[in-house]
C-alpha positions as CSV (number, residue, x, y, z in Angstrom):
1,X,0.0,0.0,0.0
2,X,1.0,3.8,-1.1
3,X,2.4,5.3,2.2
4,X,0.6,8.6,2.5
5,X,2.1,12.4,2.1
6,X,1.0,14.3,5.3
7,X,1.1,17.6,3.8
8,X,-1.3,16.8,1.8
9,X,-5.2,16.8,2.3
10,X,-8.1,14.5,1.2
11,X,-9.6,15.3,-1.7
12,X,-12.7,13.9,-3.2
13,X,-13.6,13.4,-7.1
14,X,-18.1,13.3,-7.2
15,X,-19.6,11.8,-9.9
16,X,-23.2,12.0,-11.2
17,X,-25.8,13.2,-9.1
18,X,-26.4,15.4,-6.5
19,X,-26.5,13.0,-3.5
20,X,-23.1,11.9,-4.4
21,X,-22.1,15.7,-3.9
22,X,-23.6,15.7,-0.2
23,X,-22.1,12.0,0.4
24,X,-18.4,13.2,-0.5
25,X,-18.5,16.1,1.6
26,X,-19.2,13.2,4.2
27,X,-16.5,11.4,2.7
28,X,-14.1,14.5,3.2
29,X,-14.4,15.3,6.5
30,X,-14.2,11.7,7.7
31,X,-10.8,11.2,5.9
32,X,-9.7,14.3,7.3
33,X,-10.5,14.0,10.6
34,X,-9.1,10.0,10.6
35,X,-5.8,11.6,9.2
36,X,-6.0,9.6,5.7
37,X,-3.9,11.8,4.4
38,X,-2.4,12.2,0.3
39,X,-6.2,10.4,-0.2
40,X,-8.0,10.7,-3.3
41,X,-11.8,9.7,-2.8
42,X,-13.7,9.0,-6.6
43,X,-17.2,8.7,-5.9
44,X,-18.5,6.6,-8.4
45,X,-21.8,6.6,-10.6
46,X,-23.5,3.9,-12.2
47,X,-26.9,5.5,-14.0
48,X,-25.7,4.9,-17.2
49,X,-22.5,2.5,-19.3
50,X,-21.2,5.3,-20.3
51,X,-21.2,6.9,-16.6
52,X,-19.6,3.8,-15.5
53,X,-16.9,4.1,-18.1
54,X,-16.2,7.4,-17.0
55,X,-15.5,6.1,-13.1
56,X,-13.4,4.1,-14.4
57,X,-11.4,6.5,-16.7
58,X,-11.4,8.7,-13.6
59,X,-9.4,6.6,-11.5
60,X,-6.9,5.6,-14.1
61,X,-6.7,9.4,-14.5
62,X,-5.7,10.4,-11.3
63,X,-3.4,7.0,-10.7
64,X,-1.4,9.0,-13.3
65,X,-1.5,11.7,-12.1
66,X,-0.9,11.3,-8.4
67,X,1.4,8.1,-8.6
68,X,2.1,8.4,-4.6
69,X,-2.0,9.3,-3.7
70,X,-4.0,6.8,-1.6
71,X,-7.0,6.3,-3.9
72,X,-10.4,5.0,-2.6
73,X,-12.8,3.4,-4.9
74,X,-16.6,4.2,-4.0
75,X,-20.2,5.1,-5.2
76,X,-22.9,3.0,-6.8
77,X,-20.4,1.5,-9.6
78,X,-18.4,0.2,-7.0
79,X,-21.1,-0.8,-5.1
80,X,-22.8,-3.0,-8.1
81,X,-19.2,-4.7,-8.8
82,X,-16.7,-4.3,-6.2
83,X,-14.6,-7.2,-7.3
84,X,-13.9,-5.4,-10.3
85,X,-12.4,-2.3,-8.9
86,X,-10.1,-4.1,-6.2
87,X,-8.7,-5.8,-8.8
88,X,-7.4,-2.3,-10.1
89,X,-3.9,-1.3,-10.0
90,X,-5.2,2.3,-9.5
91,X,-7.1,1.4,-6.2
92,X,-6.1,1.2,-3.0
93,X,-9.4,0.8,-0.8
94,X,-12.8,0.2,-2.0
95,X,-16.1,1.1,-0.2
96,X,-19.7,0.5,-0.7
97,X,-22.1,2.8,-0.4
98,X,-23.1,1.8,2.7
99,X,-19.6,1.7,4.2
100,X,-18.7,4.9,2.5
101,X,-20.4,7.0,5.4
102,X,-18.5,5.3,8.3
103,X,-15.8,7.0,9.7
104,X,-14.2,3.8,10.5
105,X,-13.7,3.1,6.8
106,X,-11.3,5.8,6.5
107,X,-8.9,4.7,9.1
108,X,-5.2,5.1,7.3
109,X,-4.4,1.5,9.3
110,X,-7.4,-0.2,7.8
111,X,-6.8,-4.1,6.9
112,X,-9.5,-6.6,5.7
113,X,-8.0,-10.1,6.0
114,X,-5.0,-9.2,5.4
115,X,-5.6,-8.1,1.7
116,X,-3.3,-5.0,0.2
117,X,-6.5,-3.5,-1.0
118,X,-9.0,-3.5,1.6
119,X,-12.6,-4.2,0.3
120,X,-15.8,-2.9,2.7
121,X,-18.7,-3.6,0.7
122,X,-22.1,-4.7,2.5
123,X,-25.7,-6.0,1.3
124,X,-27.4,-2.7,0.4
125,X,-30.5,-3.9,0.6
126,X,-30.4,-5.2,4.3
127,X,-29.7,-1.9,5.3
128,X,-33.0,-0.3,6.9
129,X,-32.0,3.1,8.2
130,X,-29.5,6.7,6.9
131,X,-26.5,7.0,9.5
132,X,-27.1,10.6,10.9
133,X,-24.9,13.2,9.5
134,X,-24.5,16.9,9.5
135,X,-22.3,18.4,7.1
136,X,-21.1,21.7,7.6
137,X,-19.9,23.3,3.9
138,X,-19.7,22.5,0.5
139,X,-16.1,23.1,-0.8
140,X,-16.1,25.7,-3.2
141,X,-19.9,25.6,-3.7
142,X,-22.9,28.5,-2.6
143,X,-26.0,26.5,-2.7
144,X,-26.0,23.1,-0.3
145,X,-27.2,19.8,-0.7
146,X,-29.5,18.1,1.8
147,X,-30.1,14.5,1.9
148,X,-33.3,13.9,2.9
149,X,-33.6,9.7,1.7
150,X,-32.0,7.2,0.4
151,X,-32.9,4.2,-1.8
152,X,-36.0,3.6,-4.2
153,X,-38.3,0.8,-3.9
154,X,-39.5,1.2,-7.3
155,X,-38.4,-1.1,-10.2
156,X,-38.2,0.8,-13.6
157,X,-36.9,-1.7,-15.9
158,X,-34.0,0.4,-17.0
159,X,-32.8,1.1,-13.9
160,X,-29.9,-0.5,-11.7
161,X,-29.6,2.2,-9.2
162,X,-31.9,0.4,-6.2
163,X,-29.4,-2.6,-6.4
164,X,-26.8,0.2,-5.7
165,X,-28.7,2.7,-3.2
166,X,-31.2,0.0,-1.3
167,X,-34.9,0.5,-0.2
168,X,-36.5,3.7,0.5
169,X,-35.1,5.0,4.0
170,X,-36.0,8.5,5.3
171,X,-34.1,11.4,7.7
172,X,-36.2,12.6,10.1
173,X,-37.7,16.0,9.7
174,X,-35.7,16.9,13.1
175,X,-32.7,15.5,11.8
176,X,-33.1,17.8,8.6
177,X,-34.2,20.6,10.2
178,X,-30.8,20.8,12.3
179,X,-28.7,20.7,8.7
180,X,-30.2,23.7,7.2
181,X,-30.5,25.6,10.3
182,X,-26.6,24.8,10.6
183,X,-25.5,25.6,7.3
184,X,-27.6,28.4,7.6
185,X,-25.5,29.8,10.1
186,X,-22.3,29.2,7.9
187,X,-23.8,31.4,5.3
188,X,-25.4,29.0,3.0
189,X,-28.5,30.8,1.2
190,X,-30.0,28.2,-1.0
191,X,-30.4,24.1,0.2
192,X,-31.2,21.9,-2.1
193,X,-33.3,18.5,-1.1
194,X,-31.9,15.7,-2.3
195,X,-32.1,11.9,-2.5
196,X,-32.4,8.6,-4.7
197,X,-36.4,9.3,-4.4
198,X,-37.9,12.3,-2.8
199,X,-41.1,12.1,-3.6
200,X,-40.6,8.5,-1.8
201,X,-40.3,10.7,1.5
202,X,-41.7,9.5,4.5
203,X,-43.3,6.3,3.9
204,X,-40.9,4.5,6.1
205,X,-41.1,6.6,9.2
206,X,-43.7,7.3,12.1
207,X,-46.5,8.6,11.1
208,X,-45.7,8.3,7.1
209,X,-45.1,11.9,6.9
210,X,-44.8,13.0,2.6
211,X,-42.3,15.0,0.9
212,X,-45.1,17.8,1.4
213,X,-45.3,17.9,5.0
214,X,-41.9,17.7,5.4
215,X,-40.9,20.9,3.1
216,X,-44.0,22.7,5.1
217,X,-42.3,22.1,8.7
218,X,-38.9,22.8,7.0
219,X,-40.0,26.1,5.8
220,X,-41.5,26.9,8.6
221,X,-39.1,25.8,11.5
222,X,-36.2,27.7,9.3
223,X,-37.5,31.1,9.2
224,X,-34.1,32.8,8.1
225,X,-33.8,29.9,5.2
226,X,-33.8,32.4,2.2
227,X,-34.3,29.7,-0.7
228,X,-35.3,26.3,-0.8
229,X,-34.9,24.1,-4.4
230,X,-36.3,20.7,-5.1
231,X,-34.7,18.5,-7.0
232,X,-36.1,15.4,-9.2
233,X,-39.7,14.8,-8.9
234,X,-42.0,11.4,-9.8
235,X,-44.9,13.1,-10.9
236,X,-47.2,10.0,-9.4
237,X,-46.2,10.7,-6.0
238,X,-46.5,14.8,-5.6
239,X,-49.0,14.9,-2.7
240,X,-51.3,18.0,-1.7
241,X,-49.1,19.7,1.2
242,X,-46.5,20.2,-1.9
243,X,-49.1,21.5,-4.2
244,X,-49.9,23.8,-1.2
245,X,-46.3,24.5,0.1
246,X,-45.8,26.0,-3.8
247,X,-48.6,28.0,-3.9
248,X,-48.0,29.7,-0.6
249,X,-44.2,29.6,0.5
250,X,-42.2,32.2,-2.1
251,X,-39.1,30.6,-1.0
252,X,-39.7,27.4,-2.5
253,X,-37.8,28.1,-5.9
254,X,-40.4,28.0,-8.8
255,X,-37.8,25.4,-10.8
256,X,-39.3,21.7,-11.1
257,X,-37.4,19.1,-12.3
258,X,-39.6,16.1,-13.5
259,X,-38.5,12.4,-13.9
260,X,-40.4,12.1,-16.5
261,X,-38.2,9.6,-19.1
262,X,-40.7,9.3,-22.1
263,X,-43.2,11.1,-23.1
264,X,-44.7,7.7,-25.1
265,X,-47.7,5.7,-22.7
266,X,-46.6,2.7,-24.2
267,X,-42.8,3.3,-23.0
268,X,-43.5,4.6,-19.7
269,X,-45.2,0.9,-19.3
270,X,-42.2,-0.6,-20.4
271,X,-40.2,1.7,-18.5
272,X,-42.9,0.8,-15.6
273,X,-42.9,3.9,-14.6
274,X,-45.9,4.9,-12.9
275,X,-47.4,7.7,-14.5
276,X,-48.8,8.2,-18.0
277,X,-47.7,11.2,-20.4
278,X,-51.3,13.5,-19.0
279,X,-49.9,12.9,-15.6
280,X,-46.8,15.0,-16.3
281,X,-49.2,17.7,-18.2
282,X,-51.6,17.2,-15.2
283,X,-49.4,18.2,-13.4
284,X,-47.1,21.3,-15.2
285,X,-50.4,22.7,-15.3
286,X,-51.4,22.3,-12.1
287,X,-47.9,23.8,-10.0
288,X,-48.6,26.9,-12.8
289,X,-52.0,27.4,-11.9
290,X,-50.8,27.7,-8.6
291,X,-47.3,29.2,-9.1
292,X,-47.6,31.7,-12.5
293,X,-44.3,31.8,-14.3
294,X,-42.7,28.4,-12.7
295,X,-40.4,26.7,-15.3
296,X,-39.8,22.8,-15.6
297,X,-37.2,20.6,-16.5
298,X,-37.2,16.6,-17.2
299,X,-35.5,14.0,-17.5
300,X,-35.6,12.0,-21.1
301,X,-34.6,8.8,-22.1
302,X,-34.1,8.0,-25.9
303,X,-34.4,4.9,-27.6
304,X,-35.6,3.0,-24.8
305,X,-35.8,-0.8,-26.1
306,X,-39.1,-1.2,-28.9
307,X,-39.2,2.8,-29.1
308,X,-40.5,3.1,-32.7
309,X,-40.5,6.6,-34.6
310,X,-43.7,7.3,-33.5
311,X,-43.5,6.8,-29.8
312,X,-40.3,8.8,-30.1
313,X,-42.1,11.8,-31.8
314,X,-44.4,11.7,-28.7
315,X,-41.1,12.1,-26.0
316,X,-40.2,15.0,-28.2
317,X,-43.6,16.9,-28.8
318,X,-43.9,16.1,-24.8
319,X,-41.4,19.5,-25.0
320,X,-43.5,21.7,-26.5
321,X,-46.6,20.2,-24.9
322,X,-45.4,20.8,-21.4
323,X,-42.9,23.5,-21.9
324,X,-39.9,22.1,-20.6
325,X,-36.8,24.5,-20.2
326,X,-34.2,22.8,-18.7
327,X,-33.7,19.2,-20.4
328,X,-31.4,16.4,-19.4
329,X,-31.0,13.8,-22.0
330,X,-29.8,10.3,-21.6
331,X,-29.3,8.4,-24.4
332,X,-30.4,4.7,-23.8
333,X,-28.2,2.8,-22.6
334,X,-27.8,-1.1,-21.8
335,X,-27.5,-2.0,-18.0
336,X,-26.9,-6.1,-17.5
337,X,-29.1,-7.1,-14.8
338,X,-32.8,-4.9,-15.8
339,X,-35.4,-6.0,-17.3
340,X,-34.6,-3.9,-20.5
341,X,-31.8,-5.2,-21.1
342,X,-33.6,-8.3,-22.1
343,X,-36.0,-6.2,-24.7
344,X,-35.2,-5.6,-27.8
345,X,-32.6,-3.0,-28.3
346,X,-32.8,0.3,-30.5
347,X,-30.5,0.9,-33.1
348,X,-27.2,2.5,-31.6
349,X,-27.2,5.3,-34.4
350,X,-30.9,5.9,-34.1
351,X,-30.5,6.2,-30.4
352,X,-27.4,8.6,-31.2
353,X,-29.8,10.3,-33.2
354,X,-32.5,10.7,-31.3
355,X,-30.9,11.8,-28.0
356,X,-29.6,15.1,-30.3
357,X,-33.1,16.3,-31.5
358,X,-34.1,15.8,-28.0
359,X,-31.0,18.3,-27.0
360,X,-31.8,20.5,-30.1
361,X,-35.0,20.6,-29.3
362,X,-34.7,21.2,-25.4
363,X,-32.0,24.1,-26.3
364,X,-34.3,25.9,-28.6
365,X,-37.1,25.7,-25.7
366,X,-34.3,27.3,-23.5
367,X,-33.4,30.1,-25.7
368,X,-36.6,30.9,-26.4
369,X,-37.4,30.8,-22.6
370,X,-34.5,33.6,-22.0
371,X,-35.9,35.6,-24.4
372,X,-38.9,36.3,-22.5
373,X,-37.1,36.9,-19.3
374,X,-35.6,40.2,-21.0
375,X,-36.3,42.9,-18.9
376,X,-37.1,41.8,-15.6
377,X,-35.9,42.0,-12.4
378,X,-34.4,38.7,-11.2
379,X,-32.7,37.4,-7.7
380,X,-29.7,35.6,-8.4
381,X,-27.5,33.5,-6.2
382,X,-24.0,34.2,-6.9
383,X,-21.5,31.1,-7.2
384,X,-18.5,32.8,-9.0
385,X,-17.4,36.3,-9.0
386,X,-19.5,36.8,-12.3
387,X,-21.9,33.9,-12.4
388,X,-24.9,32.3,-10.9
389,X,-28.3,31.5,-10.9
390,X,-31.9,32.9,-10.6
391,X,-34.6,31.1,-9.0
392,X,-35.8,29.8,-11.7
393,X,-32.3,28.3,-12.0
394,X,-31.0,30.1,-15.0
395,X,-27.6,31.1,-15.3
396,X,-26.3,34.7,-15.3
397,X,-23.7,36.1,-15.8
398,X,-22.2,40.0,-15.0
399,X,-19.5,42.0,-15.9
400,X,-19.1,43.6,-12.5
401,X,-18.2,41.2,-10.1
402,X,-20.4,39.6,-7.3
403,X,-19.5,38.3,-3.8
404,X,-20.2,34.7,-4.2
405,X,-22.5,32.9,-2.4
406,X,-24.9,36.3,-1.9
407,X,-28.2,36.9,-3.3
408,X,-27.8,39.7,-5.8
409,X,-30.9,41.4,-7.1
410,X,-30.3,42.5,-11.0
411,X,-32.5,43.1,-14.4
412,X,-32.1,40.7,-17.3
413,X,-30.5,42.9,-20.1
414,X,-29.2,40.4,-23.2
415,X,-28.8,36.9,-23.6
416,X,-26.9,34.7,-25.6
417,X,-29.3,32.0,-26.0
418,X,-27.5,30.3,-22.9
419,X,-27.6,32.6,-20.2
420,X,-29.0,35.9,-19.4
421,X,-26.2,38.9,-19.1
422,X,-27.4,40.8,-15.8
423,X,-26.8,44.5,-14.3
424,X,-26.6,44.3,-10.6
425,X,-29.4,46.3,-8.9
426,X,-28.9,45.6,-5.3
427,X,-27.4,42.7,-2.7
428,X,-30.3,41.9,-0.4
């Protein structure tokens, strides 16, 4: 085993989503603070091939790199096939995901059976509960990520990340409530919920308390809180004390990201997902009924095994129909182990093809969106000297610099088709 530098401190490579970004500022200080030392943390993803391919052209990366580093293997790749990353040159120590958030795990000592590269990987799926943490800052970020559960117990076909993340297992609203008020009190403006499943909230603890009523309580226990964002949402699961908590609370940011993966009814069954194509209309039209000017996002999936041209022209027009803004697009991709897997695959070229009229199309919707924001007076959160983001989560970006991690009030002057060009007004 690499003997570790001591003038140098952990550092910690996140992949993929947001949860990973609250898990490795776990990760961090429990390195630190266990003196592991010259360590090099790559928390792995696993949602796609081609994200797992990345992990793994990470680690070779920094082996390069950092020939003397301590480099820990960890996240939902590593999680699915653990064997495979110990038997990396690159790797020194490999953690699951459940192992990953024990400060035991980053002992510089640590020996499992006497093996050069320790290997702490556990059955995800017996786990029932989230360790408590509290994490106190985001390196180098302005907006904070809260984990509020972990694990899915939904089975979309296409998906491998439950047999990475485990069942559904929720913080308690007490337990969340402490975070933000905390990284309140460092400075943090914005917190961002987080988790494998949030609208899967609750289900698991006393009382069965939803997504809704937990944001409500939130809100309302954290007075000073200035902004509140949501991340992914499962249309079949948005319950009323949501709907109500964006209608009434102004400092839940008007930004909805939808998982919404096809806009085809046929797909979505093969997807088994658990909403149909007028349940994501239902409800876009619903939150702007209640919130006027909100803006959505989704997530899209193209060529999903048996997606013919026609139940691809119906993800696309799904665009238009809802007026999605922000787009993420995910071309499909094969994951061993899911039920798709075993469906008949999509061309890889038409799948190539597909995923770019998606992104065309998505980027058009965005530019035009700017467009209409010309003139008006917008609150943005400052993450560089010169950059950050309104509350409808579009980026801006000034000439004068900002102080980062403020709220600075400004008007929308130009745009670019990308992001809006802003003249300061005031910092609230």
């Amino acid at each position: 085993m690499r003997g570790p530098d001591l003038d140098k401190s952990p550092r910690v490579v996140s992949l993929g989503c947001r949860l990973n970004t609250y898990e490795s500022e776990i990760m961090r200080a429990h390195a630190r603070d266990a003196g592991l030392d010259n360590a090099i943390i790559v928390n792995t993803c696993a949602v796609t091939k081609e994200a797992e391919r990345q992990g793994l052209q990470t680690l070779r990366r920094l082996r390069r790199e950092n020939p003397d580093a301590h480099i820990v293997a960890t996240g939902c790749a590593v999680q699915l096939d653990p064997t495979r990353y110990a038997a990396m040159d690159e790797v020194d120590r490999v953690l699951g995901n459940e192992h990953k958030m024990r400060a035991e795990s980053f002992a510089p000592d640590l020996k499992i059976d006497g093996l050069d590269t320790p290997v702490l990987v556990s059955d995800i799926m017996e786990v029932r509960e989230t360790a408590a943490h509290l994490v106190e800052g985001y390196d180098g970020r302005a907006r904070a990520f809260v984990q509020v559960q972990q694990g899915c117990d939904h089975r979309c076909t296409f998906c491998i990340i439950p047999f990475a993340r485990g069942n559904n297992r929720s913080v308690p609203v007490g337990r969340i409530v402490a975070e933000v008020r905390a990284l309140v009190e460092a400075g943090y403006k914005e917190a961002v919920i987080t988790g494998v499943d949030i609208t899967g909230y609750g289900g698991d603890l006393p009382g069965q308390p939803s997504l809704g009523q937990m944001v409500r309580r939130l809100l309302a226990l954290v007075p000073e809180l200035p902004r509140l964002r949501l991340s992914s949402l499962d249309p079949a699961e948005v319950d009323d004390d949501l709907l109500a908590a964006i209608a009434d609370e102004p400092r839940l940011m008007p930004h909805f990201h939808i998982s919404a993966q096809a806009g085809d009814d046929m797909i979505l069954k093969r997807m088994k997902r658990r909403h149909t194509r007028a349940d994501i209309l239902r409800f876009v039209d619903t939150v702007r009924g209640l919130r006027p000017g909100a803006v959505f996002g989704a997530d899209l999936i193209a060529g999903f095994p048996t997606e013919t041209d026609d139940m691809f022209e119906n993800s696309l027009s799904l665009i238009e129909g809802a007026s999605l803004t922000h787009l993420h697009v995910f071309p499909y991709s094969i994951r061993p182990g899911t039920p798709a897997a075993r469906m008949p695959q999509v061309n890889g070229a038409v799948i190539k093809a597909r995923a770019a009229r998606l992104r065309a199309a998505g980027q058009q919707a965005f530019a035009a969106h700017l467009g209409t924001c010309m003139g008006q007076s917008i609150d943005v959160l400052m993450e560089k000297p010169n950059q950050g983001r309104s509350a409808h989560y579009i980026p801006v970006h000034f000439d004068a610099e900002q102080t980062p991690g403020t709220i600075v009030s400004a008007r929308a002057v130009s745009t670019d088709g990308d992001f809006l060009h802003g003249v300061a007004l005031s910092t609230p």
